[in-house]
Phi, psi and omega in degrees: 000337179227122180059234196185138178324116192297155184213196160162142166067064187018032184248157172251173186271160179267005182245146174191121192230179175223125167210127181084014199090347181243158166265125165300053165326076194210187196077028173285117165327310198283002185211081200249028139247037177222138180244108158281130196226152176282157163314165176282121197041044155213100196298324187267010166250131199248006167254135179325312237223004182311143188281018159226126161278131169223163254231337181253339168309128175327132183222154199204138180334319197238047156256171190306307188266058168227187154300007171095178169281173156306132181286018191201144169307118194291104169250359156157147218250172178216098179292069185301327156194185158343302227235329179217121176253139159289139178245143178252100180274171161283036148177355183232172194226114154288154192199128154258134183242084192082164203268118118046298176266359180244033176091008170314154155200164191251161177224185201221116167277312190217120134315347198224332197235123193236203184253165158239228201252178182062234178268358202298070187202133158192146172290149120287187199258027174243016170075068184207092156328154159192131191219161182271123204254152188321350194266333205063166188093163199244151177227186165200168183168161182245160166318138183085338184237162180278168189316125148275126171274156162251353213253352181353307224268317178302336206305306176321327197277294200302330190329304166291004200262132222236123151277349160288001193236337192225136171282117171254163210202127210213151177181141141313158193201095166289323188328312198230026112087081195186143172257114163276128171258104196267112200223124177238136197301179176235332152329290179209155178305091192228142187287166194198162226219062161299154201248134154224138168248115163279123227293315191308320187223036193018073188228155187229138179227145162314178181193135170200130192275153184247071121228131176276359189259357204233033130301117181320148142274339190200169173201143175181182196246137179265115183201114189265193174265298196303123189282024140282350166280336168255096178230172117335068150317124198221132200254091240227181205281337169273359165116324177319118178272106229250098181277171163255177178174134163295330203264009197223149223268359181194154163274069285332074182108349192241137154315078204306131166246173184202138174204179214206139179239130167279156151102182353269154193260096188268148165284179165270033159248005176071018209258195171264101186274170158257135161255113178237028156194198181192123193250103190270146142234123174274172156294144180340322200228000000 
């Protein structure tokens, strides 16, 4: 209805979020440290420039009355709450503080540690971020404080993960009260080697679908009134919108296998023991 969608090289941007009421906007190659927002609770007006300035008019990094651009390449943003969106850079972390046209300003979280692009981001439900960091390996942090890395036990599996090459993708799981990391080729339908970390006992495990099509592309949450309504949703290569769920015995058709590695098991002086049993108690179900 007003001014115009951001563009630049004929591409529109490739991030896109909601906050405060406005649509969010960035990742345009050709201005790629700059963010653009819609009017407030008008998603089509996009001017900057209106002939009365008003505190909900569309604003954008490099207009006269904002907090500026981002100080880094925008790889990817986080509406954390009312008061703060994060931006996840390519080697830096930016936090905006209040809405832009209402006395906003920015502050810089990290220097040394960024994201890497698109959704590889999620929240819990205890106000605690966690992203796949540009460094590789998953991280985590609250506003205001710096990055924690998490990934200690996995870092060999990651090492090697070429972020130009896989759509990574993050979502919370309360069921089973964990963050799944969904890391997918992006090219083509190719098997590929996903993560959960369980929060209770802070452990990572593989996760690997054996149909290759039913690897994500995309992900979020679902939260119904009905508790078969609070899954995961996972948007996969075949077109197909997918839920998780602890109670079901396959993947929509494919056999789950599933195992578990012991060890190694050392005395605490570290010498060489005989084991000579091992006693399992298993769970209820």
């Amino acid at each position: 209805s007003a001014g115009s969608l951001p563009s630049g090289g004929g591409e529109v941007a490739r991030l896109l979020t909601s906050w405060r009421g406005r649509v969010v906007h960035a990742g345009l190659r050709t201005d790629p440290h700059n963010y653009f927002m819609s009017k407030v609770d008008d998603a089509t007006d996009y001017d900057y420039s209106p002939a009365t300035t008003t505190s909900t008019q569309a604003v954008s990094g490099s207009s006269t009355i904002s907090a500026g651009k981002v100080g880094d390449v925008i790889n990817g943003m986080v509406p954390y709450s009312d008061e703060v969106l994060i931006f996840l850079c390519d080697h830096e972390i930016w936090q905006m503080n209040g809405d832009p046209m209402f006395g906003g300003y920015m502050t810089c979280l990290s220097k040394q540690i960024g994201g890497a692009f698109g959704q590889a981001w999620a929240l819990d439900p205890y106000g605690t971020l966690y992203f796949y960091g540009n460094r590789g390996g998953i991280w985590r942090l609250k506003p205001n404080e710096q990055p924690v890395r998490m990934s200690q036990q996995i870092e060999n599996r990651l090492r090697s993960l070429d972020l130009s090459l896989y759509t990574i993708t993050m979502c919370w799981d309360d069921e089973v009260q964990g963050l799944h990391v969904y890391i997918t080729k992006t090219a083509s339908v190719l098997a590929a080697t996903h993560y959960f970390w369980e929060a209770r006992t802070n452990a990572w495990s593989p996760d690997v679908f054996a149909d290759n099509d039913l690897n994500p592309k995309c992900c979020g949450t679902f939260d119904g009134d009905l508790p078969a309504d609070r899954a995961v949703i996972l948007g996969s290569w075949d077109g197909y919108l997918r839920s998780t769920g602890a109670d079901v015995t396959n993947d929509d058709g494919v056999d789950i296998d599933s195992y578990v590695v012991l060890g190694p098991i050392m005395t605490k002086d570290m010498d060489e023991p005989i084991l000579k049993g091992l006693k399992a108690i298993l769970g209820d179900n």
